[in-house]
gemmi code that builds the backbone of each chain (N, CA, C; Angstrom):
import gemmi

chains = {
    "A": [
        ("UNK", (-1.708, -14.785, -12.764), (-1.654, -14.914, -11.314), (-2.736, -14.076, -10.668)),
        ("UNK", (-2.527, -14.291, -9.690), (-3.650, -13.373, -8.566), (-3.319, -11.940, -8.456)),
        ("UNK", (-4.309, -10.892, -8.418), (-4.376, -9.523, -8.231), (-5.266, -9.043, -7.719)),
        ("UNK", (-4.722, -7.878, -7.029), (-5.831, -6.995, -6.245), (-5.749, -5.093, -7.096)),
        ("UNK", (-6.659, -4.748, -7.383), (-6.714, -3.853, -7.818), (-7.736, -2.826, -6.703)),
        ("UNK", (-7.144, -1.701, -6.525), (-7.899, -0.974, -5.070), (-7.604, 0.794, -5.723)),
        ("UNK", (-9.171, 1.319, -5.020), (-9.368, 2.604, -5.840), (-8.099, 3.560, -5.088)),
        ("UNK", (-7.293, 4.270, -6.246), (-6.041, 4.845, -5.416), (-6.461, 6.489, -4.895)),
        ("UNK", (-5.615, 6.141, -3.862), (-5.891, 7.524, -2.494), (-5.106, 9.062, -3.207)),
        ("UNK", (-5.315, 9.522, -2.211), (-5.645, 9.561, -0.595), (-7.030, 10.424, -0.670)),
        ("UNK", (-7.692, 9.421, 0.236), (-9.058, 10.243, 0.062), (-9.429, 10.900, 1.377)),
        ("UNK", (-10.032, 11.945, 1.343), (-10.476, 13.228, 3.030), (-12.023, 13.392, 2.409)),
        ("UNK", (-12.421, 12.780, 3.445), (-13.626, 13.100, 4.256), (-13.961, 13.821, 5.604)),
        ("UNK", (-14.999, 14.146, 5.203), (-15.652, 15.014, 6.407), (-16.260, 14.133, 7.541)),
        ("UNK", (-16.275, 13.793, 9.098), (-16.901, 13.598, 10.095), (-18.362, 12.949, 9.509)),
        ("UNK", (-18.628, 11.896, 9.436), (-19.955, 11.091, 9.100), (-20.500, 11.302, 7.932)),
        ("UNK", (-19.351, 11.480, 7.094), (-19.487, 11.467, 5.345), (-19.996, 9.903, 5.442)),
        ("UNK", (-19.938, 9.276, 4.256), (-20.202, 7.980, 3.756), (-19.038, 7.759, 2.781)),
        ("UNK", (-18.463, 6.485, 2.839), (-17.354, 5.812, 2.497), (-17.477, 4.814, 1.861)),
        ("UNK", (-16.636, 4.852, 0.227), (-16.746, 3.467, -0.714), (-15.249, 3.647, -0.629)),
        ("UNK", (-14.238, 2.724, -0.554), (-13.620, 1.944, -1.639), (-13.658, 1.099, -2.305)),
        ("UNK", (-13.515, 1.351, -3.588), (-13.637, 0.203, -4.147), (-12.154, -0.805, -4.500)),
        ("UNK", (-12.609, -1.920, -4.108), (-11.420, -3.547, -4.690), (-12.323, -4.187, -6.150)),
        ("UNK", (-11.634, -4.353, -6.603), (-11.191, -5.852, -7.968), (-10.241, -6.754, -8.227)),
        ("UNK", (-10.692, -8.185, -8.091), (-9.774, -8.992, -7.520), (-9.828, -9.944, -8.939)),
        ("UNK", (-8.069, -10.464, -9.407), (-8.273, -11.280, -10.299), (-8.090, -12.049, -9.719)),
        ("UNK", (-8.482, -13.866, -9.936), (-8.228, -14.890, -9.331), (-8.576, -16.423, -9.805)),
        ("UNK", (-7.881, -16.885, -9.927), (-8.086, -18.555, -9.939), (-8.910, -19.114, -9.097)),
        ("UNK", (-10.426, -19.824, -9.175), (-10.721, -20.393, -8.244), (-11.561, -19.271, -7.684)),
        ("UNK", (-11.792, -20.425, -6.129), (-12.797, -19.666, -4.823), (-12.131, -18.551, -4.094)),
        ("UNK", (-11.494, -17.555, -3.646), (-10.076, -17.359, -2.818), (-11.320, -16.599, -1.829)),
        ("UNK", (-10.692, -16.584, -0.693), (-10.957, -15.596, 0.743), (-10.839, -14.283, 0.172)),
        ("UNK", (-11.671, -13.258, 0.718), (-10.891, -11.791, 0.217), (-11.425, -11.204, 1.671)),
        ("UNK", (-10.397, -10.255, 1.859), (-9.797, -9.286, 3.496), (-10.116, -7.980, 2.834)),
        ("UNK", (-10.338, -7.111, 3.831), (-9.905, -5.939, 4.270), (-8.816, -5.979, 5.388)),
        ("UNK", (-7.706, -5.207, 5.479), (-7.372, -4.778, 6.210), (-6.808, -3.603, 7.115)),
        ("UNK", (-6.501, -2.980, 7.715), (-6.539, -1.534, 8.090), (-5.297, -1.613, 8.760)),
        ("UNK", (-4.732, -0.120, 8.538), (-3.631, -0.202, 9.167), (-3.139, 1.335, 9.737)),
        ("UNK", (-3.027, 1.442, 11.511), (-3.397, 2.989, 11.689), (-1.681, 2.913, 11.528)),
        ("UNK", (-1.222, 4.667, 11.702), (0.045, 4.881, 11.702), (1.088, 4.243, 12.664)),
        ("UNK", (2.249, 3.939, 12.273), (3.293, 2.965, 13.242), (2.745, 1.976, 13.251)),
        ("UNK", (1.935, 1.209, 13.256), (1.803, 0.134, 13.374), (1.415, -0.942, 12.337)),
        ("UNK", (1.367, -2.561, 12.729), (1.073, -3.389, 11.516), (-0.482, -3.526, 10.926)),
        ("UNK", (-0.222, -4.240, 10.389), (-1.772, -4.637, 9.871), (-3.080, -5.027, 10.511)),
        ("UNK", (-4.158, -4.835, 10.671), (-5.544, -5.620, 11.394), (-6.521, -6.134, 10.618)),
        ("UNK", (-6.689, -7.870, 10.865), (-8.065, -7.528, 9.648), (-9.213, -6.617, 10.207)),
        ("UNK", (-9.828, -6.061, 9.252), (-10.564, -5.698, 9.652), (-12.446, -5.960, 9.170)),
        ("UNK", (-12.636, -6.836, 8.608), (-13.690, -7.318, 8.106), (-12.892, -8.877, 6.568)),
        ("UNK", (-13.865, -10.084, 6.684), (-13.327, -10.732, 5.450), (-14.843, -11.709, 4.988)),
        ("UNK", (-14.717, -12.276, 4.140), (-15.570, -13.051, 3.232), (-15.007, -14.314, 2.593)),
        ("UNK", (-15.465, -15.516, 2.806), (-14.788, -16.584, 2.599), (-15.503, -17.002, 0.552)),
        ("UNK", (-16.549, -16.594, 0.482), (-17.723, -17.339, -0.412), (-18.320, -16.104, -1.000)),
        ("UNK", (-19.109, -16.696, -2.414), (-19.632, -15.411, -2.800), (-21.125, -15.464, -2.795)),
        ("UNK", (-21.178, -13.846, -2.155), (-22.256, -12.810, -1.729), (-22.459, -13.108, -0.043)),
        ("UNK", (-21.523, -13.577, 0.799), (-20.961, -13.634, 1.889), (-20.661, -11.973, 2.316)),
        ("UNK", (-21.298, -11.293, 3.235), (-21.073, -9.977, 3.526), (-19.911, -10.031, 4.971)),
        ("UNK", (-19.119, -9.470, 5.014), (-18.148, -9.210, 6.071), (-18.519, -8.159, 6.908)),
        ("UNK", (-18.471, -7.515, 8.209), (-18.765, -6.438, 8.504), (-18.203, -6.317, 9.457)),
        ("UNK", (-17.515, -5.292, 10.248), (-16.891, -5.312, 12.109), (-16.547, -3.799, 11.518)),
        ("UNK", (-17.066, -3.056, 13.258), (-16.987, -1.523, 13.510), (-17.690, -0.591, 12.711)),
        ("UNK", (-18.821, -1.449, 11.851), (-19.606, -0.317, 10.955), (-19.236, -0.218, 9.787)),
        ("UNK", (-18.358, -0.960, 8.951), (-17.425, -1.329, 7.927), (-18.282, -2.249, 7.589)),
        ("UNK", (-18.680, -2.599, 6.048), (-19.307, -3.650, 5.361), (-18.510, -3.885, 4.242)),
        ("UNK", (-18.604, -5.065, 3.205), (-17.946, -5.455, 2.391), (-18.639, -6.512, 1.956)),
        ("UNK", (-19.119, -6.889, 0.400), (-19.768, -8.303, 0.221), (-18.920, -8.445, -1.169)),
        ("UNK", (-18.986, -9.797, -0.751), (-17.988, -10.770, -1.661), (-19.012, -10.553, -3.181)),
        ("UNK", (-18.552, -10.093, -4.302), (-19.562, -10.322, -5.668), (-18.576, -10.894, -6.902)),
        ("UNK", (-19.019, -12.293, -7.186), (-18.523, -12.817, -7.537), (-18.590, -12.532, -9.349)),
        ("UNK", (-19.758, -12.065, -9.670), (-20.147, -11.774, -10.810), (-19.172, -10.629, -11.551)),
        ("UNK", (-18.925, -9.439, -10.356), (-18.160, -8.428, -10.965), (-16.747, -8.315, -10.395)),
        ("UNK", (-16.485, -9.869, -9.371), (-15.197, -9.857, -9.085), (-14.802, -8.862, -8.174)),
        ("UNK", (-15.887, -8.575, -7.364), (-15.293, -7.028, -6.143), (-15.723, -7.242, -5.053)),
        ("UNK", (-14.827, -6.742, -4.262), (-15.426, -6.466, -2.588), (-15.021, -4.947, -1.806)),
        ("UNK", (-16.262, -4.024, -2.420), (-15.947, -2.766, -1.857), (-16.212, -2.523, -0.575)),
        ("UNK", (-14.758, -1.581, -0.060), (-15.184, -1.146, 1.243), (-16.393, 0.088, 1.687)),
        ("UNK", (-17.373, -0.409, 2.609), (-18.291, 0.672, 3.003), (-18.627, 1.236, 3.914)),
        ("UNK", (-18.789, 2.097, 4.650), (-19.096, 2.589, 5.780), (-19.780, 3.868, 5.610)),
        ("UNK", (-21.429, 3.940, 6.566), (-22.125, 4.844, 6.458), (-21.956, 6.105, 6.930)),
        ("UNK", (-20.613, 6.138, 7.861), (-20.728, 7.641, 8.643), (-19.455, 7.175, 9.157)),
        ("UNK", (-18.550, 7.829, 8.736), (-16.837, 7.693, 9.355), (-16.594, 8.754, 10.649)),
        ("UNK", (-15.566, 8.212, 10.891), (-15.395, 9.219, 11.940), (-13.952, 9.213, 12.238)),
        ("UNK", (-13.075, 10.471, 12.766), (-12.177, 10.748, 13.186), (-11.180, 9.516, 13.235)),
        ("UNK", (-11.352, 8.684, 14.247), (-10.631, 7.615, 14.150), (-10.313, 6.495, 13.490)),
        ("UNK", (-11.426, 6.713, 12.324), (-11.307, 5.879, 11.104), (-10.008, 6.271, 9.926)),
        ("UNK", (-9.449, 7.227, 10.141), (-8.216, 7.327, 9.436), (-7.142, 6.129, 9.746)),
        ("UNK", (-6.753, 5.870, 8.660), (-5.553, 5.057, 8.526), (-5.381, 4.608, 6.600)),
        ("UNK", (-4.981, 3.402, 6.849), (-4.540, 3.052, 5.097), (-5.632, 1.881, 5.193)),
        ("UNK", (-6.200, 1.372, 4.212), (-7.040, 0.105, 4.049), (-6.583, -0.356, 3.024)),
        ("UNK", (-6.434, -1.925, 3.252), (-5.618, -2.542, 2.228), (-7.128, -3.706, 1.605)),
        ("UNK", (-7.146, -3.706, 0.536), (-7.451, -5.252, 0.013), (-7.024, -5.681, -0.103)),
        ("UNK", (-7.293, -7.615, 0.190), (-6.758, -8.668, 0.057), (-7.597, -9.713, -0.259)),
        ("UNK", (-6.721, -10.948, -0.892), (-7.210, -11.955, -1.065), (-5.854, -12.924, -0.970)),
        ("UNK", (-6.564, -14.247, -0.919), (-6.052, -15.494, -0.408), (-6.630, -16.511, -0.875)),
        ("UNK", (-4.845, -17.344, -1.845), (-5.281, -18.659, -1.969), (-4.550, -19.101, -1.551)),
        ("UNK", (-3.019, -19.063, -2.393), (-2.280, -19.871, -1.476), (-1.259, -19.112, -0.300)),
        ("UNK", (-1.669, -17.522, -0.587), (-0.998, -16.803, 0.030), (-1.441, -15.230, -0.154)),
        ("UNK", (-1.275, -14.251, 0.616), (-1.961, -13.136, 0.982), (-1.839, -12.307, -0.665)),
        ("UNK", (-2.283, -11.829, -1.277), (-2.538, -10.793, -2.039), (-3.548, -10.173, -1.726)),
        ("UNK", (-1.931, -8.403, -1.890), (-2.598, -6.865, -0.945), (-2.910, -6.395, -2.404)),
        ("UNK", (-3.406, -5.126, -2.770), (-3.808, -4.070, -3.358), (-3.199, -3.162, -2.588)),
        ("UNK", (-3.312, -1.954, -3.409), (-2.009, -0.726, -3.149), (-2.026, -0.477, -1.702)),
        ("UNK", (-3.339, -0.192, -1.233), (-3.874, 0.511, -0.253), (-4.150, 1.942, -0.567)),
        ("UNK", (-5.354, 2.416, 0.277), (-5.654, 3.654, 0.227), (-6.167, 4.608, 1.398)),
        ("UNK", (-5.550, 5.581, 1.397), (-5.013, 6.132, 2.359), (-6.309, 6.956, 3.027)),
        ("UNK", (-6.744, 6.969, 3.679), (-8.427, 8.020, 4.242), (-7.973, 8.749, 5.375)),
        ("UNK", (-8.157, 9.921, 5.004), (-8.004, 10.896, 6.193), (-9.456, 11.675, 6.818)),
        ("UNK", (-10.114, 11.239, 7.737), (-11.316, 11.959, 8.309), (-11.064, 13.329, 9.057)),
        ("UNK", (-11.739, 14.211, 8.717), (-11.731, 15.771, 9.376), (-12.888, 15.693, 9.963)),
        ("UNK", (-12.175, 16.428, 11.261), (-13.443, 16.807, 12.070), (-14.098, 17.849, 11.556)),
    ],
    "B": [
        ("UNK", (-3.459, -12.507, 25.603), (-2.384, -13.036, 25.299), (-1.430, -12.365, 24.217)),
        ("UNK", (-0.546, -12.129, 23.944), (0.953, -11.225, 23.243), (0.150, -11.688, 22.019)),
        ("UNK", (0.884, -10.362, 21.574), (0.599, -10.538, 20.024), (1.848, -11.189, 19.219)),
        ("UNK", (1.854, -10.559, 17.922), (2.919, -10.711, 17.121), (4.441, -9.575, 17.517)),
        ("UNK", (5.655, -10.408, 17.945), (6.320, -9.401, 18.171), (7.654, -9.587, 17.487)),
        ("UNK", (8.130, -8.166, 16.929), (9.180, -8.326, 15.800), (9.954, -7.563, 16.153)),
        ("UNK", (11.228, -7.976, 16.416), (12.245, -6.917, 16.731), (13.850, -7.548, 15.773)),
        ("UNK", (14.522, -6.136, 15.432), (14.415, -5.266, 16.384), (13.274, -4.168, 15.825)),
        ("UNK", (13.051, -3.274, 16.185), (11.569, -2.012, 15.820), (12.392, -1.166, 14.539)),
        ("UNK", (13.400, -0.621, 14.662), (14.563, 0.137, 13.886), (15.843, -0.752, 13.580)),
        ("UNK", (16.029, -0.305, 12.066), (17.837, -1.118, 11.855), (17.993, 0.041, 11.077)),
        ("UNK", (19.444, 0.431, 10.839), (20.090, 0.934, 9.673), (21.138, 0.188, 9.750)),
        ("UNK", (21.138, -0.153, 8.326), (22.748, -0.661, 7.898), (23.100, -0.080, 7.042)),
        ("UNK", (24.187, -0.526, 6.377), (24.520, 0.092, 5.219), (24.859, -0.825, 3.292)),
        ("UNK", (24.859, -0.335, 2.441), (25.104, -1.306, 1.144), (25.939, -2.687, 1.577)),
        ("UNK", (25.116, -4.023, 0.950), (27.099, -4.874, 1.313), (26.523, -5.322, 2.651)),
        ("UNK", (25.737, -4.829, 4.107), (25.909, -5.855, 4.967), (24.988, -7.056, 4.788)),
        ("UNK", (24.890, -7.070, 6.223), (23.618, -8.673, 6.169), (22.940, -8.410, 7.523)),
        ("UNK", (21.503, -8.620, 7.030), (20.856, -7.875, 8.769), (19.841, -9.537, 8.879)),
        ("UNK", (19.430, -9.551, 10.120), (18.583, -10.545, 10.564), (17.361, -10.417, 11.339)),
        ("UNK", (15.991, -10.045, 10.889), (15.099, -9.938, 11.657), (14.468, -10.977, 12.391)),
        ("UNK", (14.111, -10.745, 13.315), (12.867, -11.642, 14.403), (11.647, -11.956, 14.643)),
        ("UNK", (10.703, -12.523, 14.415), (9.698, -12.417, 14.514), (9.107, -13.848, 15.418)),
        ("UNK", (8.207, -13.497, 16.639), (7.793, -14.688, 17.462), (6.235, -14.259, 17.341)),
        ("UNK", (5.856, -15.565, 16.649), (4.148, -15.706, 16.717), (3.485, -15.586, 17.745)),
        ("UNK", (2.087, -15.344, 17.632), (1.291, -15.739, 18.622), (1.523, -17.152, 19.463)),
        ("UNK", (1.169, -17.394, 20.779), (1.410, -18.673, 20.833), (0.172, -19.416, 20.443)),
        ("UNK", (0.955, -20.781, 20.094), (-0.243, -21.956, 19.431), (-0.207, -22.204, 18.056)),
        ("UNK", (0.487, -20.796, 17.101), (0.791, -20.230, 15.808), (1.754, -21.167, 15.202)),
        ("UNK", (1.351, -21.635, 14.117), (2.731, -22.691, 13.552), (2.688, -22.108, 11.959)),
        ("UNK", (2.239, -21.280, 11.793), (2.485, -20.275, 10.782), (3.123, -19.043, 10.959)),
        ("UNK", (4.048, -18.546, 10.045), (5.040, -17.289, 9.889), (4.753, -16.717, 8.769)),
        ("UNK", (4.523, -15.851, 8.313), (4.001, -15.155, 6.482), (5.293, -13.799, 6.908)),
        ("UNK", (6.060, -13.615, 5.847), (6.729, -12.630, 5.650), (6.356, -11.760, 4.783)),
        ("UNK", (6.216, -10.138, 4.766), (6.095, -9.019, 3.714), (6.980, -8.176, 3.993)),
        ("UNK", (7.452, -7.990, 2.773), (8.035, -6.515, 2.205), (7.071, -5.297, 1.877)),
        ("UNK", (6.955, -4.424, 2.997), (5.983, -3.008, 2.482), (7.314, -1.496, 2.095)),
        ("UNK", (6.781, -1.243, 0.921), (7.459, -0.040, 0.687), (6.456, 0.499, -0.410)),
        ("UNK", (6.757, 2.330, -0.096), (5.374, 2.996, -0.769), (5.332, 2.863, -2.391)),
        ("UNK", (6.566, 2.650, -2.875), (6.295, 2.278, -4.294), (5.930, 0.638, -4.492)),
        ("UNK", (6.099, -0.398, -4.189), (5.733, -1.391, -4.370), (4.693, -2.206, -3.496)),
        ("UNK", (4.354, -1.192, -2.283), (3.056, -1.787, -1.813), (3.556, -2.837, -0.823)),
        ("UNK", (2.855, -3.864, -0.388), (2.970, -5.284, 0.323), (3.117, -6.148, -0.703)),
        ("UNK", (4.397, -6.497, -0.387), (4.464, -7.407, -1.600), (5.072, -8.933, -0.270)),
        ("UNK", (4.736, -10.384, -0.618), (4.690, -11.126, 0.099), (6.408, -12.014, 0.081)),
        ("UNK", (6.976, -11.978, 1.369), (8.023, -12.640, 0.847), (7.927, -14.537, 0.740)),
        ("UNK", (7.741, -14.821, 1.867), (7.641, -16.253, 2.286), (6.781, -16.615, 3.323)),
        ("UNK", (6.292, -17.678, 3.168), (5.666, -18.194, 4.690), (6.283, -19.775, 5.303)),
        ("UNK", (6.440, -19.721, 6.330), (7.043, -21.112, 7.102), (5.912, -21.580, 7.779)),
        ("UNK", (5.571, -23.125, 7.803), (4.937, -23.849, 8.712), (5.173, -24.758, 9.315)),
        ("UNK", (5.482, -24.924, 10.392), (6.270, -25.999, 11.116), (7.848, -26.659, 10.669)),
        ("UNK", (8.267, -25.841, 10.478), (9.680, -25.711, 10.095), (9.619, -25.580, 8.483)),
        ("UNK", (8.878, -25.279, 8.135), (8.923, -25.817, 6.560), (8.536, -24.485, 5.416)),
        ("UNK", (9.178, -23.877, 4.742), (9.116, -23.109, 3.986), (7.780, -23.141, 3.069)),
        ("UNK", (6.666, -23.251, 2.855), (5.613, -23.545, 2.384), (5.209, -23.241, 0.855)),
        ("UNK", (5.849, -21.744, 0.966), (5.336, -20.986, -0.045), (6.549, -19.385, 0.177)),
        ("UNK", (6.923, -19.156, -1.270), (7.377, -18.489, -1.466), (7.462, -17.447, -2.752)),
        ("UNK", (7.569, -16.251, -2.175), (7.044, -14.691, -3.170), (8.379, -14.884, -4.065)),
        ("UNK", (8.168, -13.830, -5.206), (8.916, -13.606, -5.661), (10.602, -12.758, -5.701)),
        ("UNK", (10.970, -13.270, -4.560), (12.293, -12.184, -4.471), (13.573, -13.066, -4.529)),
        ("UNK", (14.692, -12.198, -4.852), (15.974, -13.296, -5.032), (16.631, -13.835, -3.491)),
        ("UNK", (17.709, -14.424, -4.303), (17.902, -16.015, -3.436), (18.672, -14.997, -1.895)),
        ("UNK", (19.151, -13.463, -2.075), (19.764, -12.667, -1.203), (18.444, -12.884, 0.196)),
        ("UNK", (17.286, -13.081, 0.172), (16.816, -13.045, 0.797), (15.844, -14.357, 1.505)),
        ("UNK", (15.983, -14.689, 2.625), (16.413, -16.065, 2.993), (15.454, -16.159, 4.818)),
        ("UNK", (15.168, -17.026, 5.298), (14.137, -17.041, 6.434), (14.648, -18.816, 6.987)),
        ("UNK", (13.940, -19.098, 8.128), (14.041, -19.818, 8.810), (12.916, -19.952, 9.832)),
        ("UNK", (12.032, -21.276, 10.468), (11.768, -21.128, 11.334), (12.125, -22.249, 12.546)),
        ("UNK", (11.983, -21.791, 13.664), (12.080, -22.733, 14.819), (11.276, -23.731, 15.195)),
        ("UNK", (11.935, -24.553, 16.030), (10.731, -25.474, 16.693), (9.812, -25.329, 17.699)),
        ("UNK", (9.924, -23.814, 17.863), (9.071, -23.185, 19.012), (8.004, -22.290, 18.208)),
        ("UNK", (8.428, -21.930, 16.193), (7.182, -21.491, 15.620), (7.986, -19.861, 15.435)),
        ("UNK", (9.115, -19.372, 16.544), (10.020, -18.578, 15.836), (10.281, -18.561, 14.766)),
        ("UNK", (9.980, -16.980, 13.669), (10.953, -17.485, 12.802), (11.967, -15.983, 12.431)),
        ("UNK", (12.931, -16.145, 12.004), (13.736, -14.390, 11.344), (14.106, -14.774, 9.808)),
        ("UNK", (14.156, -13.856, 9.409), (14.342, -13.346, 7.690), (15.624, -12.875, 7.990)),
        ("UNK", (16.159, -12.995, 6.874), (17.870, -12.829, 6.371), (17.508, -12.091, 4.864)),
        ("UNK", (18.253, -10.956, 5.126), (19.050, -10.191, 3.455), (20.613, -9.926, 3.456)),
        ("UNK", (21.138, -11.013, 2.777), (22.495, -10.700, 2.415), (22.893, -9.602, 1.464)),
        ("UNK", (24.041, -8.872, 1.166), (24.219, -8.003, 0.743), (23.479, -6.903, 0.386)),
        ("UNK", (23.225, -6.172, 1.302), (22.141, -5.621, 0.873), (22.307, -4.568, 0.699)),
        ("UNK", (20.666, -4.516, -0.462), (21.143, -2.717, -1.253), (20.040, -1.842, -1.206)),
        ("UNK", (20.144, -0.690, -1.769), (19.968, 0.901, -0.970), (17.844, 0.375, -1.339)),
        ("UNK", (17.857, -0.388, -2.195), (16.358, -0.749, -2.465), (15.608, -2.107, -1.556)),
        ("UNK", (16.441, -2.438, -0.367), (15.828, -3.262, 0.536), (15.261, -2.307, 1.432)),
        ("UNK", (15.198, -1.171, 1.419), (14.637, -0.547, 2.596), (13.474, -0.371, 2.540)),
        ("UNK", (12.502, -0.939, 3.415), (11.255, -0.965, 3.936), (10.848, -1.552, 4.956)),
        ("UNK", (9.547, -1.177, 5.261), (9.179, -1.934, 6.473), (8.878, -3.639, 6.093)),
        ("UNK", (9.479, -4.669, 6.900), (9.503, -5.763, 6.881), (8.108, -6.352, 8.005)),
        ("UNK", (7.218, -6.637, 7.721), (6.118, -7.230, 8.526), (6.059, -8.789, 8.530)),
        ("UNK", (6.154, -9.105, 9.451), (5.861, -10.628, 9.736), (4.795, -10.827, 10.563)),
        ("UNK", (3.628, -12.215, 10.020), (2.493, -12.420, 10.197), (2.493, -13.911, 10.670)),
        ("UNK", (1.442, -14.209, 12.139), (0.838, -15.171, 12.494), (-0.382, -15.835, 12.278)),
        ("UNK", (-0.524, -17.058, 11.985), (-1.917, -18.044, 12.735), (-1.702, -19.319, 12.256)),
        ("UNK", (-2.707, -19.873, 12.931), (-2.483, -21.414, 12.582), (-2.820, -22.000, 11.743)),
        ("UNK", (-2.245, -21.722, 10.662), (-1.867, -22.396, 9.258), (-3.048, -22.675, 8.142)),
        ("UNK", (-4.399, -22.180, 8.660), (-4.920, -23.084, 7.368), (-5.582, -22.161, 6.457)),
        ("UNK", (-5.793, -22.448, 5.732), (-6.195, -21.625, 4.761), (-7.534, -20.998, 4.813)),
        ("UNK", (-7.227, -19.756, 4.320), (-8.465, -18.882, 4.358), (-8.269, -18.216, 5.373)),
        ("UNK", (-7.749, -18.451, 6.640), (-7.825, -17.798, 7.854), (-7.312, -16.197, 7.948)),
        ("UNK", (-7.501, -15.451, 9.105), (-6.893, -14.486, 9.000), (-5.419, -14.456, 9.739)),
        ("UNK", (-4.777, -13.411, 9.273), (-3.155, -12.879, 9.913), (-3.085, -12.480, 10.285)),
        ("UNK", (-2.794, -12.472, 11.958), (-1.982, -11.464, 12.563), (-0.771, -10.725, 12.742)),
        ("UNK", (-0.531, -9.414, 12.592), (0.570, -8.992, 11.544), (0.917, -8.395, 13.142)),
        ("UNK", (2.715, -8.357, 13.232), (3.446, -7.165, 13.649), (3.615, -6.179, 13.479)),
        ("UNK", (4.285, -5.455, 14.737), (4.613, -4.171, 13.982), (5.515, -3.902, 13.296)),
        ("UNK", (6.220, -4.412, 12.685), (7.177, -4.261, 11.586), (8.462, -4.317, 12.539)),
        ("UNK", (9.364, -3.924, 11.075), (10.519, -3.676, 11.840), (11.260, -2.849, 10.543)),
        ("UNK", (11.815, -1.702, 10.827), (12.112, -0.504, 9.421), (13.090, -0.480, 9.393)),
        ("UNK", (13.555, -0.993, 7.995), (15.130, -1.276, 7.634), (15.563, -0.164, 6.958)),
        ("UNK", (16.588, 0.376, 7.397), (17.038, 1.939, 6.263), (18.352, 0.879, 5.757)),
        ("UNK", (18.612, 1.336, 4.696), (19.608, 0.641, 4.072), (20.408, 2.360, 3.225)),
        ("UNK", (21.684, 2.692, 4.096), (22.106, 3.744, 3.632), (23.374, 3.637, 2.549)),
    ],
}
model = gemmi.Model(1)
for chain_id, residues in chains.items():
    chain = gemmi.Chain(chain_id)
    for i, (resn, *xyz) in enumerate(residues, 1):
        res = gemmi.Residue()
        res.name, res.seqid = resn, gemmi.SeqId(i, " ")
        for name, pos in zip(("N", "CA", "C"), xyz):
            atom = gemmi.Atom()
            atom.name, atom.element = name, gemmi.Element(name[0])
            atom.pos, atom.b_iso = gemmi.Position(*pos), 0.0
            res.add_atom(atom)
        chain.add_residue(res)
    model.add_chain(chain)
structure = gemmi.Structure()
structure.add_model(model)
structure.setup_entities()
């Protein structure tokens, strides 16, 4: 079946560090793959996705490219900041959402 | 325009009852996706409804049970329920087709005491 495999947390960064997570996705087929973010109390947002591969996703300074060769779509961002804390989930989609653990980022000022 | 809204926000019950959550899509939304989030098992997916129609369904037993309306409403049902149903229950909108993205609620946090 389908899987998401996501690098496990909780990771703290410093104020305009630089940011990888990494995803590995098993899968049947073409599937969609998500990021999604999720601040405290509340639900899920996408927050960047990729339908095709080497298709790059990007929204708020967040990048992600679909690689089909090594089966990943890591999360990136060049300079985080304060309000970038929350949980980030990977996902993918064929006939239905598959998350990865999520991992948890805490930014310090 | 409203988002995804799921109530009630808080439940506690206890072993043995039966609780019923809510969830009303975006409007226009004829898709419903149900998840189970809890910190040991992650998001795990329960069911999704599309136009009344159960589409696709996760792996959980028959105790746990959904419905949707003809307005695109839909609520989740757990009968008897035990001290390991407790988590946040998220229910997700859009219009149905594949690949698209979900718009998720804010949950609704079941303590099961």
């Amino acid at each position: 079946g389908n899987s998401v495999t996501q690098m496990e947390g909780p990771v703290t960064l410093s104020e305009e560090a630089f940011l990888t997570i990494n995803c590995t996705y098993t899968a049947t087929g073409y599937p969609s793959l998500f990021w999604y973010v999720q601040y405290p109390g509340e639900g899920l947002q996408l927050l960047l996705k990729a339908t095709k591969a080497d298709d790059k996703g990007s929204n708020k300074g967040f990048e992600a490219t679909y690689r089909k060769e090594t089966t990943s779509f890591h999360l990136e961002k060049g300079s985080v900041q304060v309000s970038d804390s929350a949980v980030y989930f990977c996902a993918l989609t064929a006939r239905q959402l598959t998350f990865g653990s999520g991992t948890q980022l805490t930014v310090l000022p | 325009k409203a988002g995804v809204t799921q109530t009630p926000r808080y439940l506690i019950k206890t072993r043995g009852q039966q609780v019923t959550l809510s969830c009303s899509p975006i409007s226009g939304h004829r898709s419903v996706s149900w998840y189970q989030q809890t910190p040991g098992q992650g998001l795990q997916f329960l069911f999704e409804y599309f136009s009344e129609t159960q589409r696709n369904k996760g792996n959980f037993p028959g105790r746990f049970s959904g419905r949707q309306f003809s307005n695109s409403r839909s609520e989740m049902n757990v009968s008897t329920l035990e001290l390991g149903d407790s988590a946040l229950y998220l229910c997700a909108s859009s219009f149905g087709d594949k690949g698209e993205k979900l718009f998720f609620g804010s949950g609704t946090q079941l303590s099961v005491l």
